[in-house]
C-alpha positions in Angstrom: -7.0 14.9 32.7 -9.3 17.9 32.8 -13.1 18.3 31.7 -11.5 20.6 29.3 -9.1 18.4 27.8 -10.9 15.9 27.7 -13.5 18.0 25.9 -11.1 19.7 23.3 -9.2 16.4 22.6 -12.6 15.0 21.8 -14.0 18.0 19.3 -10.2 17.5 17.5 -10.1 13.8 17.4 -13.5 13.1 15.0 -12.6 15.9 12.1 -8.7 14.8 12.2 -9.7 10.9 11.7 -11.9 12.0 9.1 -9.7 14.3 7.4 -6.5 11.8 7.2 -8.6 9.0 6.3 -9.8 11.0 3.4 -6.8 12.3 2.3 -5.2 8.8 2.6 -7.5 7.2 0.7 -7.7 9.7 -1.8 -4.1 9.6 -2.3 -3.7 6.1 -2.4 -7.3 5.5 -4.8 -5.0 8.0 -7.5 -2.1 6.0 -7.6 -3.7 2.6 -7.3 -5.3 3.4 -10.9 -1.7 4.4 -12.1 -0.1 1.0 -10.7 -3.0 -1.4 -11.8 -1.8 0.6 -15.9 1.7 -0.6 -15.0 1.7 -4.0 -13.7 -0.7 -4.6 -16.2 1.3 -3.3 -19.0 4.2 -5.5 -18.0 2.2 -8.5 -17.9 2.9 -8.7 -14.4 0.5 -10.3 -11.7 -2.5 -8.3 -10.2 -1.2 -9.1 -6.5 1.6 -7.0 -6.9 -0.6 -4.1 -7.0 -1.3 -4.9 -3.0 2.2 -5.1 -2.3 3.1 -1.8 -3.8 0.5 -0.1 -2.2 0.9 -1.3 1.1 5.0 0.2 0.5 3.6 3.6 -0.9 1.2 4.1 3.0 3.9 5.0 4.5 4.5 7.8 2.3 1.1 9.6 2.0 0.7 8.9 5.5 3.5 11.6 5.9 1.9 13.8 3.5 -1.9 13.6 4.8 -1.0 13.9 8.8 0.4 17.5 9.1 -2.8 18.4 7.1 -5.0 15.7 9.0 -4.1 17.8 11.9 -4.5 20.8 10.7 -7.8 20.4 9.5 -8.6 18.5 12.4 -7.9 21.5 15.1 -9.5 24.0 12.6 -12.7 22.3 12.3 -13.0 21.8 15.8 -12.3 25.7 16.9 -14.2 26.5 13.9 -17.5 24.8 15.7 -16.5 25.8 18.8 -16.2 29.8 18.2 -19.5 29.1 15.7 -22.1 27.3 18.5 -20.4 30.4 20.9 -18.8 27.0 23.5 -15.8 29.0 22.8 -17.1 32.6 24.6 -18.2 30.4 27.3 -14.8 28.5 27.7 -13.1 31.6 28.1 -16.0 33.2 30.0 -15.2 30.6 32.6 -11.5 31.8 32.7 -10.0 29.2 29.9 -7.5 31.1 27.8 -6.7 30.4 24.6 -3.5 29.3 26.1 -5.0 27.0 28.5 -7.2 25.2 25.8 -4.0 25.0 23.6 -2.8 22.6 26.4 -4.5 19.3 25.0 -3.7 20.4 21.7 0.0 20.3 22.2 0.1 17.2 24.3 -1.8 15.7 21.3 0.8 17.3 18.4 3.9 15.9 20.9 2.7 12.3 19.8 2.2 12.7 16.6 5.9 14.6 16.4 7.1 11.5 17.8 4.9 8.9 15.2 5.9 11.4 12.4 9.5 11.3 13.6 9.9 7.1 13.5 7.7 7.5 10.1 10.1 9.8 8.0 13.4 8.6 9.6 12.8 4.8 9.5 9.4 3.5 8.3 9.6 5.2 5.2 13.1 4.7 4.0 12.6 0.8 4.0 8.9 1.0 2.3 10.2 3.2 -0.1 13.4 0.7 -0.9 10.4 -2.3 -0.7 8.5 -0.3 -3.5 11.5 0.3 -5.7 12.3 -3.7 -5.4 9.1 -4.8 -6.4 8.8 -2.5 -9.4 12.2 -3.7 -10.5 11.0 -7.4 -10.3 8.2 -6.1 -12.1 9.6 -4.7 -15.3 12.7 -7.2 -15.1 10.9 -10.4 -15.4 11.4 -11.6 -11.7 7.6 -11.6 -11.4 7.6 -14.0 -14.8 8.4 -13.7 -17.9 7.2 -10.5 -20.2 6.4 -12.0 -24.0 3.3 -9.4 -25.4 0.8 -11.4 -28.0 1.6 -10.8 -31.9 5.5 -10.1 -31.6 9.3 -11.8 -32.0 10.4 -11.7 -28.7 14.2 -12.6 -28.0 14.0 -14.3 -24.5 17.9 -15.1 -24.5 20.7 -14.7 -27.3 19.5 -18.1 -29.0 15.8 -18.2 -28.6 12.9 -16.1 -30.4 9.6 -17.0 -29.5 6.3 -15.6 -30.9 2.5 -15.7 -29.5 -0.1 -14.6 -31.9 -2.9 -15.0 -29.0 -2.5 -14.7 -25.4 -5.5 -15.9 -22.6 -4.4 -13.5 -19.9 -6.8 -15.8 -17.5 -4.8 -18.7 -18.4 -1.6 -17.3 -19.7 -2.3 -20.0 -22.5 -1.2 -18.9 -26.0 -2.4 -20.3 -29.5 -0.2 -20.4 -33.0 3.3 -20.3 -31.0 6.2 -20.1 -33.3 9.6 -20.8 -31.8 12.9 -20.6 -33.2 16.1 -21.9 -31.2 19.7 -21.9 -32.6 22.6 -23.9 -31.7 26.2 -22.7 -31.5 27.5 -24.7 -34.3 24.7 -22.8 -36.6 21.9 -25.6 -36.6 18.6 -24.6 -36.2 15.0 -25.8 -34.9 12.3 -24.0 -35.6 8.8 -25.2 -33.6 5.1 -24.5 -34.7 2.5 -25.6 -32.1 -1.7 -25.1 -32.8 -1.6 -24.1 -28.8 0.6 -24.2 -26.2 0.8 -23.7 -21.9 3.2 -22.0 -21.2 5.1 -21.3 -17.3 8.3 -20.8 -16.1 10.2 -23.0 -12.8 10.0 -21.4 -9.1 13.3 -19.6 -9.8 12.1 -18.2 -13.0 15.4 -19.6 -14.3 13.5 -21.5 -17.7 10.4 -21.3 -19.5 8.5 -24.1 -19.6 6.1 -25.1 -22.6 3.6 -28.0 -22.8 2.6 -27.7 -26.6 -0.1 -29.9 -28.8 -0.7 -30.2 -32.4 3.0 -29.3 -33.9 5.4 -29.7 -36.1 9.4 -29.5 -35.1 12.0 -28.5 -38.0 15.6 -28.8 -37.7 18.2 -27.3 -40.1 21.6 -28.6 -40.2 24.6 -25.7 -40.5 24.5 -25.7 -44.0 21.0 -25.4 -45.0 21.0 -28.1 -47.0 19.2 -30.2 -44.7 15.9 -30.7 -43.0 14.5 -32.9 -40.8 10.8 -32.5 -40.0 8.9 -34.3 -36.9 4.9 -34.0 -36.5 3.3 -34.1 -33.0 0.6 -34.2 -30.7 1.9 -33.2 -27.4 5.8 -31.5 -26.6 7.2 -30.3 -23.6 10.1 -27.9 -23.8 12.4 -26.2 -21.3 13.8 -23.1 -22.6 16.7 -21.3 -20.3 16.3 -17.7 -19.6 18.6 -15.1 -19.1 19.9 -14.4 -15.2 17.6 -11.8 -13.8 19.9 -8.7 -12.4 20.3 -8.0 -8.8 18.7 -5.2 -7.2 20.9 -2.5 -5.4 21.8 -2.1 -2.3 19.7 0.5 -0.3 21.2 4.0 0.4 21.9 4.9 -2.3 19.2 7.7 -2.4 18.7 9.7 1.1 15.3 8.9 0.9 16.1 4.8 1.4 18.6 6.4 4.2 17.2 6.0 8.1 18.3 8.8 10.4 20.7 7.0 12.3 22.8 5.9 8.6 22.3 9.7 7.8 23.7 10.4 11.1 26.8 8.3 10.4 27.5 9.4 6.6 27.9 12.9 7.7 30.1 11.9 11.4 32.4 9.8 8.4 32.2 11.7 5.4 32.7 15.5 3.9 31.9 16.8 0.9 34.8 16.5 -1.0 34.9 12.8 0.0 31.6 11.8 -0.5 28.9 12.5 -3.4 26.2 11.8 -0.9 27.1 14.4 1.4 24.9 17.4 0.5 21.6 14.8 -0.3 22.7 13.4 3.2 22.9 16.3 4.8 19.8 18.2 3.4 18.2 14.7 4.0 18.4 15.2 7.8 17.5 18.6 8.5 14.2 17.7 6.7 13.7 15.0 9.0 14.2 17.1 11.8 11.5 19.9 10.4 8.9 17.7 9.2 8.2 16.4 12.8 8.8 20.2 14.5 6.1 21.5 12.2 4.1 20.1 14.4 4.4 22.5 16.8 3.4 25.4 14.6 -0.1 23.8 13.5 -1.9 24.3 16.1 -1.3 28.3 15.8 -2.3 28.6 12.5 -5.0 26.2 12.8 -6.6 28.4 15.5 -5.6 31.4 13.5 -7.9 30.1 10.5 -10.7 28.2 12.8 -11.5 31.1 15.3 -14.3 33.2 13.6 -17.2 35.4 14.9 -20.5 33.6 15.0 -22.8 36.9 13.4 -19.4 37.2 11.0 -18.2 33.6 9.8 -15.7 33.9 6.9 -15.6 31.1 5.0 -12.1 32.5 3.4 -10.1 31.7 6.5 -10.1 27.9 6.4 -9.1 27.9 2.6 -6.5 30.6 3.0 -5.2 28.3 6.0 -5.3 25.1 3.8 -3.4 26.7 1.1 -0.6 28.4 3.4 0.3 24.4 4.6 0.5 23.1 0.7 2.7 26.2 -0.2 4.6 25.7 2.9 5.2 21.7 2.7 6.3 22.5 -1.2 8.7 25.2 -0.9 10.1 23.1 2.0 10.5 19.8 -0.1 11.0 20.8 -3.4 12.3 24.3 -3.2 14.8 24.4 -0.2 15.6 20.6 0.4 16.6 20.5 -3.3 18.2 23.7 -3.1 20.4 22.3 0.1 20.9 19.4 -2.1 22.9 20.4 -4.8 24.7 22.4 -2.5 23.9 26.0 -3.7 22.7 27.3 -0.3 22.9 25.7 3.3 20.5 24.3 4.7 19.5 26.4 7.3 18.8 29.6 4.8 17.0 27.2 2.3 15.0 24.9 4.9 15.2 26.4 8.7 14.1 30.1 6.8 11.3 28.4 5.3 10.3 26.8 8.7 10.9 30.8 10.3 8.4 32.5 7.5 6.1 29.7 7.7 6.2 30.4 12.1 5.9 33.9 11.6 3.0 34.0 9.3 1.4 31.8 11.9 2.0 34.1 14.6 1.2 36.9 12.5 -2.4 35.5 11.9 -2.8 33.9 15.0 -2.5 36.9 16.7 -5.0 39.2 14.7 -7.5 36.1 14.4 -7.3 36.4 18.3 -7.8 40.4 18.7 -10.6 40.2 16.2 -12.2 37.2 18.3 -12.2 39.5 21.8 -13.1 42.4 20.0 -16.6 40.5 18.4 -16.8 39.3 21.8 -17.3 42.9 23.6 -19.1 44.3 20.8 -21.5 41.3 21.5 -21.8 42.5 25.0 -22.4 45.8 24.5 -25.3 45.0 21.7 -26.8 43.0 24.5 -26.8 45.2 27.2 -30.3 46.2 28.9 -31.6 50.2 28.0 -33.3 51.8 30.4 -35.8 54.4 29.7 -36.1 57.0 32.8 -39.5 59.6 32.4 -41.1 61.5 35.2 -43.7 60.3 37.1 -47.6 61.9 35.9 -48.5 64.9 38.4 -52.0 63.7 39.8 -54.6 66.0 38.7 -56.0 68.9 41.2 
């Protein structure tokens, strides 16, 4: 590899780390606050939170590297053009072209990373995610009874808890009432009780002290009463449903299943067709984008050193969020519900977005010689010519 490529690759590498790891974290700090206000809510347990996380990386990863490497090539042209290292690059016969060369071997990776990442690491973290939050809200996790109300756990139990230790998951003044089908009931008062269910979360299991147990007959017209000190009780719970089956969304769908659905399928025969197919071609122009960066980038980074516009960079930043929007939730929906095909609602998208980049790229780069020769010129030597003094007679 080159001096130069080594060079360029080096002044891109720092400001892109920095830039996705901000905008991961960022991301992932905004929904962590969001997940910790669910799990909690369903009385579910903290280490979920992890496990949800870690599913949703893959996901923001895909939304903070096209503008981790954007910001990443802008910032480092932006400090080359400013500290003048870019006038002596191409001073030394570098073109523009030549010192995109590292750029692009550099964006061919991450084409490929982003490539595997929307097409097969993200369909199965997303289908993860979805799992876990169904186990959540669904009891698999454990069982959901909130402090100070009847809950009805299965079609012949109610249970109450007037105080819950959510350290513990101890509860004090538990009322339970259970019914029989021949119409008998017992009805269970307990000072405190400790309360957990078996491995499967197939029964609740409750170790109570300081009780009394009440059983009336069919009739009502008889009671039997029993005091106690201690009472264990196994309660049987409803059976938890089964999760689906992934695919059912084209975002749980890899490229390869996509691939096959369309090969097997047509629209009349298959709902899943359009999502499918609008599915794919999004996968295909998420990674390709890639290739378009690194013109806008340098469109936006390139700047005069006497003239520095501070505009560019935020005019460049907003032109990717308004491009990754339409994209996703303009034209992939669009090519979803099958009102327009795909390659007017997504590939024209991905032709505006590559001639707006071309557009600025090329003006950013007249601008750039122009400052250059008007620097020349402002620093080339006068010279003053006057006559020599006539010696005097």
């Amino acid at each position: 590899m080159h001096l130069i490529d080594r060079y360029i690759l080096r002044a891109v590498a720092t400001p892109l780390i920095l830039a996705l790891s901000v905008a991961g974290a960022l991301l992932l700090l905004e929904h962590m606050l969001r997940l910790f206000d669910f799990v909690l809510a369903e009385q579910g347990p903290v280490d979920v939170v992890w496990k949800m996380l870690a599913n949703l990386i893959p996901h923001y990863l895909g939304l903070a590297l096209p503008l981790g490497a954007f910001l990443g090539i802008l910032l480092a042209f932006r400090n080359l053009s400013m500290s003048s290292e870019l006038d002596a690059l191409s001073s030394s016969g570098a073109s523009f072209g030549r010192l995109l060369r590292p750029i692009y071997g550099l964006m061919f990776v991450l084409m490929i990373f982003d490539f595997l990442l929307v097409s097969y690491i993200q369909p199965f973290a997303r289908y993860e995610y979805q799992q876990i939050r169904f186990d959540v809200t669904s009891g698999a996790l454990g069982i959901k009874i909130p402090a100070g109300e009847f809950i009805k756990i299965s079609d012949d139990v109610t249970i109450r808890l007037a105080e819950i230790n959510p350290a513990t998951r101890d509860a004090n003044h538990v009322f339970l009432e259970r019914r029989s089908s021949d119409g008998s009931k017992t009805i269970i008062t307990a000072r405190y009780g400790a309360i957990s269910t078996t491995p499967e979360i197939t029964s609740l299991l409750l170790k109570l002290q300081d009780g009394r147990q009440v059983i009336i007959n069919e009739l009502g017209d008889r009671i039997q009463t029993l005091n106690f000190e201690t009472f264990d009780l196994e309660v049987d719970l409803p059976a938890i449903g089964v999760f689906r089956e992934r695919g059912g969304d084209e975002r749980e769908a890899t490229f390869g299943e996509i691939v096959h659905l369309l090969r097997t399928e047509t629209p009349q025969s298959s709902e899943l067709y359009n999502d499918y197919r609008s599915g794919l071609h999004w996968r295909i122009l998420h990674p390709l984008s890639f290739l378009v960066l690194p013109i806008l980038a340098i469109a936006m980074g390139v700047t005069g050193r006497r003239r520095a516009s501070n505009l560019k960079p935020v005019i460049g930043v907003a032109i990717m969020i308004v491009y990754h929007e339409v994209l996703e939730e303009w034209g992939k929906v669009m090519a979803a519900d099958g009102e327009m095909s795909p390659y007017v609602s997504m590939w024209g998208v991905f032709l505006v977005f590559t001639l707006v980049s071309f557009f600025f790229y090329s003006g950013s780069i007249d601008q750039a010689r122009s400052a250059k020769v008007m620097s020349r010129r402002s620093q080339e030597t006068i010279r003053v010519a006057g006559s020599a003094a006539e010696p005097s007679q």
